[in-house]
DSSP file (Angstrom, degrees, kcal/mol; ACC not computed):
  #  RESIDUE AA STRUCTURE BP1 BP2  ACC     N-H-->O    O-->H-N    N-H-->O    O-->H-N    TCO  KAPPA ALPHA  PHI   PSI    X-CA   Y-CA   Z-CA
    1    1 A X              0   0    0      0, 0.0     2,-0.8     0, 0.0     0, 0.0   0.000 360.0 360.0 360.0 137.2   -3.3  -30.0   20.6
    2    2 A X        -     0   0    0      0, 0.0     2,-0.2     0, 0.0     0, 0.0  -0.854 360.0-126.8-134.9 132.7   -3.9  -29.0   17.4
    3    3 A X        -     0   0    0     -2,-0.8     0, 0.0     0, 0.0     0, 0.0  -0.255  22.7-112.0 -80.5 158.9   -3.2  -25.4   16.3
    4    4 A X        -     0   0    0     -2,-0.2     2,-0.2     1,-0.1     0, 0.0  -0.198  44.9 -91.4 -63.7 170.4   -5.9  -22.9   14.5
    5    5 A X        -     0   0    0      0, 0.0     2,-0.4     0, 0.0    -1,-0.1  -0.452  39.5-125.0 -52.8 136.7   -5.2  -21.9   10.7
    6    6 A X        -     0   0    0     -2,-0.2     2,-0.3     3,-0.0     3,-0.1  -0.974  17.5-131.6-108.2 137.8   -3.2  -18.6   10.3
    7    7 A X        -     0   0    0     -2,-0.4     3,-0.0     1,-0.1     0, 0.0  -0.504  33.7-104.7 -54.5 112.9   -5.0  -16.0    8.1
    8    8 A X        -     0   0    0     -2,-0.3     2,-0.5     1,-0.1    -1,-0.1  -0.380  43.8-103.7 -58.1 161.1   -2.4  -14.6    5.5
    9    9 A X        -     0   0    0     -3,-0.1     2,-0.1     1,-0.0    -1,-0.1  -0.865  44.5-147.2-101.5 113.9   -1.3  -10.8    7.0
   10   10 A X        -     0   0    0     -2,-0.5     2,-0.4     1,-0.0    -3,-0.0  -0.469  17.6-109.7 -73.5 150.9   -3.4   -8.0    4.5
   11   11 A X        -     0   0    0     -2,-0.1    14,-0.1     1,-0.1    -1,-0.0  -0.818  44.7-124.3 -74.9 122.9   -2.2   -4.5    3.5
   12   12 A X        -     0   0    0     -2,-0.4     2,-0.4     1,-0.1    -1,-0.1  -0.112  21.8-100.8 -65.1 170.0   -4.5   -2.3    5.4
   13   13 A X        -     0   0    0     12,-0.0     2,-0.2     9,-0.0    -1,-0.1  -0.862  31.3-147.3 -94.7 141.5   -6.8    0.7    3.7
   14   14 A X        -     0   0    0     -2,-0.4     9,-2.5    10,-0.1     2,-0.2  -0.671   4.2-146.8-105.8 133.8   -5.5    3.6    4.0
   15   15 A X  B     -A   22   0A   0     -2,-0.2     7,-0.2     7,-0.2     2,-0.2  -0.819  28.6-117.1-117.3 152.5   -8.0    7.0    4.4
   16   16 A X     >  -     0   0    0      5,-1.1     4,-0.9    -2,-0.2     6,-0.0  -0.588  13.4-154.4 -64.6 147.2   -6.7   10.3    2.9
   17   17 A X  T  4 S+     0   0    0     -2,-0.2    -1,-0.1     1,-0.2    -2,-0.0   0.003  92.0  49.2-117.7  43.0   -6.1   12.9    5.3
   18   18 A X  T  4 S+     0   0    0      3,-0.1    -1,-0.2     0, 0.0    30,-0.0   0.632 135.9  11.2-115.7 -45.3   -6.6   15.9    2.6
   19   19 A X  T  4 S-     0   0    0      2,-0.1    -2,-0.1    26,-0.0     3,-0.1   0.754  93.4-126.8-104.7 -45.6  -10.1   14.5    1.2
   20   20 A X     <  +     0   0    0     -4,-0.9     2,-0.3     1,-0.3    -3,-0.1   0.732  61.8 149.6  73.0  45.9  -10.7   11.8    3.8
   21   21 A X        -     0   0    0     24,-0.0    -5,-1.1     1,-0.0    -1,-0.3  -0.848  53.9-111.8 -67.3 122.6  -11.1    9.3    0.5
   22   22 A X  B     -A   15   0A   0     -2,-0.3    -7,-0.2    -7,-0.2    -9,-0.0  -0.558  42.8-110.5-100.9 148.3  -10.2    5.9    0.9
   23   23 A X        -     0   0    0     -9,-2.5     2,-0.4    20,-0.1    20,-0.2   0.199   7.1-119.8 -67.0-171.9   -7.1    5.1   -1.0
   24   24 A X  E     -B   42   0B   0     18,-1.7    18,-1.1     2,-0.0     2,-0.3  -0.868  36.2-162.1 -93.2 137.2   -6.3    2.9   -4.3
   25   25 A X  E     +B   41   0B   0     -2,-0.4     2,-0.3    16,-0.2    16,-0.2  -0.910  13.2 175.1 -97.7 143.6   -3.4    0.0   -2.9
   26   26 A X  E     -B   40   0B   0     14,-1.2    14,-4.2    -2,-0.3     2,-0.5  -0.930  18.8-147.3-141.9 144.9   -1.6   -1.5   -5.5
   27   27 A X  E     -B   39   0B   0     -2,-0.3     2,-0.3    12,-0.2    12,-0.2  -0.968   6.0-144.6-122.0 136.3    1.0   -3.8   -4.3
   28   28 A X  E     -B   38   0B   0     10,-1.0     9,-4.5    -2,-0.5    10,-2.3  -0.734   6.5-157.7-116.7 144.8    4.4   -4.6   -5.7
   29   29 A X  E     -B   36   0B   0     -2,-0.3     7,-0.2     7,-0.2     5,-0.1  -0.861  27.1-102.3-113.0 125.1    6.7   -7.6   -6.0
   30   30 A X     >  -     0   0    0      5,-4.2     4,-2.0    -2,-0.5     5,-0.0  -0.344  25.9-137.3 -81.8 152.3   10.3   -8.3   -6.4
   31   31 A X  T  4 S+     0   0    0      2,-0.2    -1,-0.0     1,-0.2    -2,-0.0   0.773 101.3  34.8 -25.3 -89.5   11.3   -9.3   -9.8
   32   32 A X  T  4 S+     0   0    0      1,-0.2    -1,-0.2     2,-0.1    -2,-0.1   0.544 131.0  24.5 -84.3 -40.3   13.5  -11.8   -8.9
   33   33 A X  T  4 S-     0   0    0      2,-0.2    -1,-0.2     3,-0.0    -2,-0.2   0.464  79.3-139.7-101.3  -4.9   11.7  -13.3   -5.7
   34   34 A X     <  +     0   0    0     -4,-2.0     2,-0.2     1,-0.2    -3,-0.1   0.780  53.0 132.3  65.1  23.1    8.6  -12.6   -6.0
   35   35 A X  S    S-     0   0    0      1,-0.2    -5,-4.2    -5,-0.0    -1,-0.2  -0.591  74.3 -70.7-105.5 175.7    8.0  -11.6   -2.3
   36   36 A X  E     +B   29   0B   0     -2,-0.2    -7,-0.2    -7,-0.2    -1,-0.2  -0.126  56.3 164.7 -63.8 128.0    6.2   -8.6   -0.9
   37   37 A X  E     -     0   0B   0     -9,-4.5    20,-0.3     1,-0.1    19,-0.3   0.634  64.1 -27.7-116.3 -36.0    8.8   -5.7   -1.7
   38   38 A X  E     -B   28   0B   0    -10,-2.3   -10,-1.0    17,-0.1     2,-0.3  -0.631  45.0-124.0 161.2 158.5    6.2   -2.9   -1.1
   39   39 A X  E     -BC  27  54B   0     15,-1.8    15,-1.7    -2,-0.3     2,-0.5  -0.584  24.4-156.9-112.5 118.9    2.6   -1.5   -1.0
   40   40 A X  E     -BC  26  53B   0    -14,-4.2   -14,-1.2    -2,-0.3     2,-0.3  -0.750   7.9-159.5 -79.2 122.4    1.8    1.9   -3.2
   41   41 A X  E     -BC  25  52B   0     11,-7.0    11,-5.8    -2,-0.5     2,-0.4  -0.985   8.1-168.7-112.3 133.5   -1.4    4.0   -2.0
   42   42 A X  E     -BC  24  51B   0    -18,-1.1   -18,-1.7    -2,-0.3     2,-0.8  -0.933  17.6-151.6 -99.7 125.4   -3.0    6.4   -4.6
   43   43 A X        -     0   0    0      7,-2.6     6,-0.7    -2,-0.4     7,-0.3  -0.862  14.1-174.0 -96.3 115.5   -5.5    9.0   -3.7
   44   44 A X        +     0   0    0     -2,-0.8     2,-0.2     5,-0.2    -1,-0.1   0.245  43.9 116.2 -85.3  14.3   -7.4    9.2   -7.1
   45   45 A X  S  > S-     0   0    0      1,-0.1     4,-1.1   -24,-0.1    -2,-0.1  -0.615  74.9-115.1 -86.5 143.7   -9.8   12.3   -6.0
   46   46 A X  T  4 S+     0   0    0      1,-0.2    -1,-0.1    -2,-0.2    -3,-0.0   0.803 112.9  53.2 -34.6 -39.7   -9.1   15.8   -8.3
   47   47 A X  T  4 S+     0   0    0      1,-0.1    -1,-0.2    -3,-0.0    -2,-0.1   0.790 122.1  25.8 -92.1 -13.7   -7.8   17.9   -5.6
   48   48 A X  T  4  +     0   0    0      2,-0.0    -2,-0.1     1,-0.0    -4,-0.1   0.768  52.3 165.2 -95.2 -62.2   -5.2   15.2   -4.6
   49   49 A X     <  +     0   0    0     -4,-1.1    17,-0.3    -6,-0.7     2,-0.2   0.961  37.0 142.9  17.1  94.4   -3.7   12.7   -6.8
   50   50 A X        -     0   0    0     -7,-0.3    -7,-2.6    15,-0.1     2,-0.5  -0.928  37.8-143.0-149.3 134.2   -0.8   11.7   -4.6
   51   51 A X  E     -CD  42  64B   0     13,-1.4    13,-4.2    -2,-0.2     2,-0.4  -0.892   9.0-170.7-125.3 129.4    1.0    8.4   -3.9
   52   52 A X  E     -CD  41  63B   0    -11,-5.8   -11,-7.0    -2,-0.5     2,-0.3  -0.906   7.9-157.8-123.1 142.4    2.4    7.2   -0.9
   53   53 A X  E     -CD  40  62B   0      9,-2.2     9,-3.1    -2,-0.4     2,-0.3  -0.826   2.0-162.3-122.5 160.0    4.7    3.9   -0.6
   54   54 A X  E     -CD  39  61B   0    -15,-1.7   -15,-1.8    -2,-0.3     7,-0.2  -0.956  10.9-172.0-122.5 102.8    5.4    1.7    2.3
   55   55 A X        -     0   0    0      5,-0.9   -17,-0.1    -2,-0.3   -16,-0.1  -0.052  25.7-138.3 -80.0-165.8    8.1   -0.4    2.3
   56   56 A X  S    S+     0   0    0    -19,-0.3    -1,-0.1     3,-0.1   -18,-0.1   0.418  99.0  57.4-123.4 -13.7    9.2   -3.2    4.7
   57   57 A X  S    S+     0   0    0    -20,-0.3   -20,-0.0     1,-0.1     0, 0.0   0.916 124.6  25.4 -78.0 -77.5   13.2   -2.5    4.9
   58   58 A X  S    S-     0   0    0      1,-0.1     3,-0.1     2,-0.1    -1,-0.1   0.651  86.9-153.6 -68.6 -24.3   12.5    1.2    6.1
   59   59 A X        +     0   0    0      1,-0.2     2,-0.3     0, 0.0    -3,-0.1   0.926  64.6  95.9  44.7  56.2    8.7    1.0    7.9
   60   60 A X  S    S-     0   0    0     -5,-0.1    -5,-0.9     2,-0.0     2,-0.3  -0.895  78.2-111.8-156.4 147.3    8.0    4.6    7.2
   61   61 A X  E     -D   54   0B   0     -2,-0.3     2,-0.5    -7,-0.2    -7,-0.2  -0.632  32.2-177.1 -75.7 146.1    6.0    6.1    4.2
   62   62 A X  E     -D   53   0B   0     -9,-3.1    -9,-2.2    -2,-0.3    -2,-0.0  -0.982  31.1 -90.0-143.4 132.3    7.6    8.1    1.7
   63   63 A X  E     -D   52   0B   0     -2,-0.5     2,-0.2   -11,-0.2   -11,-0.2  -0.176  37.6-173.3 -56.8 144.0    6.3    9.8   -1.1
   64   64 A X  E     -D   51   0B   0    -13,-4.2   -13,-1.4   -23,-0.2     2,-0.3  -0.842  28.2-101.7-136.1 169.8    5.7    8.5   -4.5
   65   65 A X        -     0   0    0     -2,-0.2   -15,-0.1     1,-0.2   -13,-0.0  -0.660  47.3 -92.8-103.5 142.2    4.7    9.8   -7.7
   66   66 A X        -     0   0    0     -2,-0.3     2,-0.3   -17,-0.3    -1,-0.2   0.127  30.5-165.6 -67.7-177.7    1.4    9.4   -8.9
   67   67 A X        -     0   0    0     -3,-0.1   -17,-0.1   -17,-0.1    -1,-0.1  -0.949  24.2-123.3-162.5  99.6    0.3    6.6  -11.2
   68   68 A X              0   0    0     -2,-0.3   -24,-0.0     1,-0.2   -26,-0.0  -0.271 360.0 360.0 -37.0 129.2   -3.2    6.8  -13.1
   69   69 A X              0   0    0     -2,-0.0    -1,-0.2   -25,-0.0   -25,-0.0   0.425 360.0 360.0 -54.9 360.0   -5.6    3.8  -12.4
């Protein structure tokens, strides 16, 4: 039996729920291992610019401060 290919797991897109804009991801790595440490979304529209992070220790969003493109 020979088993399928797995498909690496994406960070989804994310819609804003002030604008309904889909977000910027930028995704961050640790330094030192250089695995997934956690995925930033920016909404880049004028009436928001607001950033929200998702980590993997905590599996909640928390707010982050925005970050120009």
């Amino acid at each position: 039996m020979t088993l399928p290919g797995l498909n690496p797991i994406e960070a989804p897109d994310l819609i804003c729920i002030e604008c309904g804009a889909k977000t910027r991801r930028k995704i961050q790595k640790h330094k030192s291992t250089g695995k997934l440490e956690k995925v930033l979304y920016y909404c880049d529209t004028e009436k928001c610019q607001y950033g929200v992070s998702i980590t993997l220790e905590h599996k909640s969003a928390q707010g982050t401060p925005y970050e120009k493109p």
